[in-house]
Structure formats: structure tokens, C-alpha cells
Residue frames as qw, qx, qy, qz and C-alpha x, y, z in Angstrom:
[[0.108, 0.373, -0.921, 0.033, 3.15, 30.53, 3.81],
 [0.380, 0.035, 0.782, -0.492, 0.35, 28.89, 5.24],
 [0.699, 0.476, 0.121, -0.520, -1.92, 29.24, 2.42],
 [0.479, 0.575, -0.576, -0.330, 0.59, 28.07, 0.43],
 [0.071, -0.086, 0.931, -0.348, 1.07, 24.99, 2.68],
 [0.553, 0.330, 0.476, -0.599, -3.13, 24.59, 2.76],
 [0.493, 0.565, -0.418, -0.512, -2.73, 24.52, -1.36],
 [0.189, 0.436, -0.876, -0.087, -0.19, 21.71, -1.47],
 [0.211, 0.085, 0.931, -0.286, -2.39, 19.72, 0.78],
 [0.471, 0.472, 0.127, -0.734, -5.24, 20.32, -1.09],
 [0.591, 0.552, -0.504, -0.304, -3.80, 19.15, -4.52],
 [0.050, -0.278, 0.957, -0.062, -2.19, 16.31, -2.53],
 [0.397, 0.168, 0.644, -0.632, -5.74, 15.38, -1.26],
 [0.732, 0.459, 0.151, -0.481, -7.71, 15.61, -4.31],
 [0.555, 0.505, -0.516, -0.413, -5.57, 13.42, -5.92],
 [0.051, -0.059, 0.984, -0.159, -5.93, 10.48, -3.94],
 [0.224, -0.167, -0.874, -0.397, -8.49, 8.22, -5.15],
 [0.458, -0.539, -0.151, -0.691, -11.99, 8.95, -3.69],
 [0.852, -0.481, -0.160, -0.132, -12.00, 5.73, -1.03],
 [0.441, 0.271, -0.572, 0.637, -7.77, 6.15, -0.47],
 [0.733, -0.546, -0.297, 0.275, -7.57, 5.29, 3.51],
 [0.038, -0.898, 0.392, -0.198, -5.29, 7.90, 5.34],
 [0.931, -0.132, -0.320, 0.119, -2.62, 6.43, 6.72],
 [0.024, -0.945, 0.270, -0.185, -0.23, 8.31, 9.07],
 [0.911, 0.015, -0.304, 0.279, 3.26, 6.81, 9.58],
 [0.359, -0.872, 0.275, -0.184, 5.68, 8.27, 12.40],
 [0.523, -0.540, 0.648, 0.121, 9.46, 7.09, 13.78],
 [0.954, 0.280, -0.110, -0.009, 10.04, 5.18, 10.51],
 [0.358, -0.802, 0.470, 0.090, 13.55, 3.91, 10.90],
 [0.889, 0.393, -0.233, -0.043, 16.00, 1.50, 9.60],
 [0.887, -0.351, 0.235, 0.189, 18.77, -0.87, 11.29],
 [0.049, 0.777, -0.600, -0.184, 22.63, 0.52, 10.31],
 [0.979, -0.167, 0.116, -0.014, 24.51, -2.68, 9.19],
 [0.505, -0.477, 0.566, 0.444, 28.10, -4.12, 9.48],
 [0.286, 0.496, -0.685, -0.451, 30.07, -4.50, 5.72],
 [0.115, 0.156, -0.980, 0.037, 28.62, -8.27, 4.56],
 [0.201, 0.194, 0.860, -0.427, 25.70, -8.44, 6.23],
 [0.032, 0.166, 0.691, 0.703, 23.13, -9.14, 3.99],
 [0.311, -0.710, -0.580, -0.249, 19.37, -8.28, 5.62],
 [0.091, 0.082, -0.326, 0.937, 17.92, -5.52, 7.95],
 [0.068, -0.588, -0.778, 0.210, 14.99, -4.37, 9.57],
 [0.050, -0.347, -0.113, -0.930, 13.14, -1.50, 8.65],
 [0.206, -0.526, -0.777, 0.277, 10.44, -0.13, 11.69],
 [0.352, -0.215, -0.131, -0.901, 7.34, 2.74, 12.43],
 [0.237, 0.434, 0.650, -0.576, 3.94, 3.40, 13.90],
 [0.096, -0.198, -0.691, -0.689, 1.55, 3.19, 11.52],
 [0.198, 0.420, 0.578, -0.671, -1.91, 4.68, 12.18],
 [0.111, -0.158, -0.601, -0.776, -5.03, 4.58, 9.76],
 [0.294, -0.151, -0.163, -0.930, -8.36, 6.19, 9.52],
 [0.890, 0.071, -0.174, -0.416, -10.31, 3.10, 8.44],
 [0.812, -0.289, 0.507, 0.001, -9.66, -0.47, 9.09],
 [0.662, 0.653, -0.317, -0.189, -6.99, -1.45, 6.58],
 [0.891, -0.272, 0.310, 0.190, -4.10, -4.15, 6.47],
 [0.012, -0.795, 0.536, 0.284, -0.71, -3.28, 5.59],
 [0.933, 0.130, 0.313, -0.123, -0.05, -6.30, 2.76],
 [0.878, 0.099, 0.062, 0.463, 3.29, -5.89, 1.53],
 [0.356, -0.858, 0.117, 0.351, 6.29, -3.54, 0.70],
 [0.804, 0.402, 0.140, 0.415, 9.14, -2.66, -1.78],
 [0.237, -0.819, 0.120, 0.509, 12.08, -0.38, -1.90],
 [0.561, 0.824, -0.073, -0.007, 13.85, 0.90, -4.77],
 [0.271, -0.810, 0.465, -0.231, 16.79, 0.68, -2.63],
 [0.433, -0.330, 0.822, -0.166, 16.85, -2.88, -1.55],
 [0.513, 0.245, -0.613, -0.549, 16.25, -5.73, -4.06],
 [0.573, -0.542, -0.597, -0.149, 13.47, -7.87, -1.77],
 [0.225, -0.347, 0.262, -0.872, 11.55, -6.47, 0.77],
 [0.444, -0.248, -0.799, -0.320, 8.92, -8.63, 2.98],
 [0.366, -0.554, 0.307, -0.681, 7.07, -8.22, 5.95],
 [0.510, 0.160, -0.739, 0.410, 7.74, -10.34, 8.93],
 [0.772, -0.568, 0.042, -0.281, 6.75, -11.38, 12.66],
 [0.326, 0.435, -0.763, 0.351, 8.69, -12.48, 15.47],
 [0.624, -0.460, 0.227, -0.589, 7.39, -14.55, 18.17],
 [0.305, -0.490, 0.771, -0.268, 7.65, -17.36, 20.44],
 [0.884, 0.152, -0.310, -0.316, 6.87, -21.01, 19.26],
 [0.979, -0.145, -0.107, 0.094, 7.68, -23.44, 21.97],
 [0.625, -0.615, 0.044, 0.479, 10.41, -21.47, 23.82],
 [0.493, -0.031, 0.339, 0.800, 12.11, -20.24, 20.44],
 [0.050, -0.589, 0.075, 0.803, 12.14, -17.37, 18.58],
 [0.602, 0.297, 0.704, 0.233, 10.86, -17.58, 15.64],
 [0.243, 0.544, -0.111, -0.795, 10.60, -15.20, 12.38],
 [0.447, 0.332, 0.740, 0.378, 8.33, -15.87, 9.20],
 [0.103, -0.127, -0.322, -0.933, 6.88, -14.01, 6.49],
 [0.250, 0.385, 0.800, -0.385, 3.19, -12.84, 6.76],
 [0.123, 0.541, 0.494, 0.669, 0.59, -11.67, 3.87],
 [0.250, -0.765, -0.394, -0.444, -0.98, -9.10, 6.43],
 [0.219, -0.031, -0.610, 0.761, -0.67, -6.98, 9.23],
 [0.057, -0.750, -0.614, -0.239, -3.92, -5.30, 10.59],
 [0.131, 0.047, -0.249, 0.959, -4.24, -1.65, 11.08],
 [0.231, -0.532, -0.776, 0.248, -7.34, -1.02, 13.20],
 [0.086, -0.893, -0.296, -0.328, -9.06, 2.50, 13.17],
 [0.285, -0.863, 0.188, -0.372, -7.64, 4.73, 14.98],
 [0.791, -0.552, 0.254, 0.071, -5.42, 2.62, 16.53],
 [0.104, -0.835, 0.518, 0.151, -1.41, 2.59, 16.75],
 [0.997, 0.024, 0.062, -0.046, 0.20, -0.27, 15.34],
 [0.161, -0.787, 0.556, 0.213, 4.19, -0.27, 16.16],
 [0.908, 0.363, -0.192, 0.086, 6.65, -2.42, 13.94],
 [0.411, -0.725, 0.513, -0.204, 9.39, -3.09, 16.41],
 [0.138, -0.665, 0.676, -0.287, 11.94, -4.95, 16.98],
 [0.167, -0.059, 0.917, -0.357, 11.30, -8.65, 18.25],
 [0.412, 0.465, 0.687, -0.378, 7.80, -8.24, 16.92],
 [0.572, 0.734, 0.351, -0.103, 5.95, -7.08, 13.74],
 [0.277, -0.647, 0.363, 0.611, 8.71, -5.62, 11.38],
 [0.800, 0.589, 0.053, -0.101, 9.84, -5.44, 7.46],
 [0.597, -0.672, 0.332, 0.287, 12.59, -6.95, 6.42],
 [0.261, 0.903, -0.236, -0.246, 15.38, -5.78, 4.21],
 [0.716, -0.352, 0.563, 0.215, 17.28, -8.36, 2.48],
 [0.866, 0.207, 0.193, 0.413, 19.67, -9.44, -0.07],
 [0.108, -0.920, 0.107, 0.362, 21.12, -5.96, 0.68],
 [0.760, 0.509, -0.059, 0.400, 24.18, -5.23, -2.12],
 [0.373, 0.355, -0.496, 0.699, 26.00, -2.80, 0.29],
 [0.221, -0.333, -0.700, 0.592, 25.97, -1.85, 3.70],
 [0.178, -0.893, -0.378, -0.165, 23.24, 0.66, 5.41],
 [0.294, 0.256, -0.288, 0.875, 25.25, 3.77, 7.26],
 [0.140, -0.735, -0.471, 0.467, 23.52, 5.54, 9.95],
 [0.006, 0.499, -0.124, -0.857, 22.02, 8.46, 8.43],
 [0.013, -0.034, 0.831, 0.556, 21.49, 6.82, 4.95],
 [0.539, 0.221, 0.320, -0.747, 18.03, 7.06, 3.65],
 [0.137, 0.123, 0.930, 0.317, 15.82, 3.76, 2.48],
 [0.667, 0.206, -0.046, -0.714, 12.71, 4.97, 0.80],
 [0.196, 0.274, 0.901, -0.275, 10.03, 2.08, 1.75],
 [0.407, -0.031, -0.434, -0.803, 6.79, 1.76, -0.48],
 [0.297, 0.059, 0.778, -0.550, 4.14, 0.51, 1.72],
 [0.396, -0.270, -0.607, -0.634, 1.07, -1.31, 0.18],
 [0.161, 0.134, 0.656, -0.725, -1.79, -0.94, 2.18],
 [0.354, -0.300, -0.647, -0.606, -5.48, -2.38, 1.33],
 [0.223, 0.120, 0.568, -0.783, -8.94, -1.12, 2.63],
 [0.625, 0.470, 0.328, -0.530, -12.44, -2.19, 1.50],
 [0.785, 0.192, 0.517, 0.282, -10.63, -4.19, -1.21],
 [0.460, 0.851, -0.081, 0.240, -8.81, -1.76, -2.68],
 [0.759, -0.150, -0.057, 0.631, -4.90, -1.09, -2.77],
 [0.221, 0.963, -0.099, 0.118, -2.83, 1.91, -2.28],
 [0.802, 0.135, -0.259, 0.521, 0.63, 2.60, -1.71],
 [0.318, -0.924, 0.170, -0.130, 2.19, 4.92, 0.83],
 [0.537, 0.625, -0.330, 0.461, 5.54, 6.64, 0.64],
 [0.462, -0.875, -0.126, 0.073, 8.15, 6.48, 3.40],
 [0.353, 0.718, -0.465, 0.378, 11.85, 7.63, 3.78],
 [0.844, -0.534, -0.044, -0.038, 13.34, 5.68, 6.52],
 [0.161, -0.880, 0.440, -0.085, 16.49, 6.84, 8.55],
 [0.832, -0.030, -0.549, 0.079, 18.99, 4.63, 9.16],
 [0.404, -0.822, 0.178, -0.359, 20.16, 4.11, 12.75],
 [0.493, 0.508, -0.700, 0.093, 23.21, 2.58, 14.06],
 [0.779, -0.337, -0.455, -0.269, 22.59, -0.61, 15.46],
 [0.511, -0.688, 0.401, -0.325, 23.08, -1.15, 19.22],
 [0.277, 0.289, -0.916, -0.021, 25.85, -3.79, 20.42],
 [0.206, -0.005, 0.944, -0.256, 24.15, -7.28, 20.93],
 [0.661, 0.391, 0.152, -0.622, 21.12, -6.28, 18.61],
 [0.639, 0.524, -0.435, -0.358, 20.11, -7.70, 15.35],
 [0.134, -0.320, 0.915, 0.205, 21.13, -11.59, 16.11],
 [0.636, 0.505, 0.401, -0.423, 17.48, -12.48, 14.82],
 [0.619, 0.701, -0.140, -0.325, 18.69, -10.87, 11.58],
 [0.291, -0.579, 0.724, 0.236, 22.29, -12.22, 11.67],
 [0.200, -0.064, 0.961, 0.180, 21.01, -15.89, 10.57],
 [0.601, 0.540, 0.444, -0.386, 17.91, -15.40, 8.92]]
């Protein structure tokens, strides 16, 4: 089993482009939503090799995808789009909540806890793109979350 497991990663390996950046993604998740509600939030820890910047996103699933910040501006909350996130060597970079995040909108039906949103991650290093697959859960949202998304 193991060899066979050593193989797979092998073949995976040698087919990624000579300068392809690892990129290791953990806890991906996705915000459950109510019937109606048209956006969500999709979140992970993203960790890469090399210095690279996570520059956009897409789902097969969801018909616009964008990546997003929250943060304070003069007492308010605020969310906009950004063209970049940076992923630093070796270093964690959570998408959370209230703070870095991608967000899942013009949704046609609801999310379900459980429900899986495969999430295509573009990610560019030394001027080059790749893309990295994820499957994000969905999870069912906690009461009083998500008014951020409500009115965006």
C-alpha cells in the first residue's frame, strides 16, 4: 500500500510544472446558508514553500467567486475585493472570518452543512500561475454570524 501511495505521489509530482510552488491547504471550509441568501464565505490555512500570492479563485459550483478582506476603516467594518493575498514561506496564512476570506456569491441555491464546494485557487510565484484544487465542507453557520455577508 505504501508503495502504491509513494507511486501516486510521484506521478502527481512529476507532473507539476518544473517551478509549480507547493502549496499546502488545511481546515478548508464553507459557511451553511439560510434558503435566499445569496453570498457566503469560503475559509483555510494556506501554507506555501516559496513566497507566492494567492490572486484569485473560481468554483464550478458557484457562479462568481472573489477574494475579500475585512477590516476596520474609521470605526466600521468594512469588506472589499483585493487582487492579492501574500503567502510568505513557510508561513501560515488563515482566511477567517472577519478577516482575509473568499467570497461566494450570486449563489442559485442554498449551501447545506455537509455539501461540498470545490474551490479552484490561483496562486502565482516568480511570475508564474498555477491553480490548486480544494473541496470545501460546508458548515452550519452559528446564530448571530454571517451579518457582514447578509448585506454585502
Amino acid at each position: 500500500m505504501k508503495a502504491l501511495v509513494a507511486a501516486a505521489f510521484l506521478a502527481s509530482a512529476a507532473s507539476l510544472p518544473a517551478w509549480a510552488v507547493n502549496i499546502g491547504v488545511t481546515d478548508a471550509w464553507v459557511r451553511a446558508t439560510m434558503p435566499g441568501q445569496p453570498v457566503s464565505g469560503a475559509y483555510m490555512q494556506l501554507r506555501a514553500d516559496a513566497d507566492a500570492r494567492l490572486v484569485g479563485a473560481s468554483s464550478q459550483a458557484v457562479p462568481r467567486v472573489e477574494v475579500h478582506e475585512m477590516k476596520m476603516d474609521g470605526g466600521v467594518m468594512r469588506m472589499r475585493e483585493v487582487k492579492a493575498i501574500d503567502l510568505p514561506q513557510g508561513k501560515t496564512v488563515t482566511l477567517k472570518p472577519g478577516g482575509f476570506h473568499i467570497m461566494l456569491m450570486n449563489l442559485e441555491k442554498p449551501i447545506a452543512a455537509g455539501d461540498i464546494i470545490p474551490l479552484t485557487l490561483v496562486v502565482e510565484s516568480g511570475g508564474k500561475r498555477q491553480t490548486v484544487e480544494v473541496n470545501a465542507v460546508a458548515r452550519a453557520a452559528r446564530m448571530g454570524g454571517g451579518a457582514a455577508h447578509r448585506h454585502h
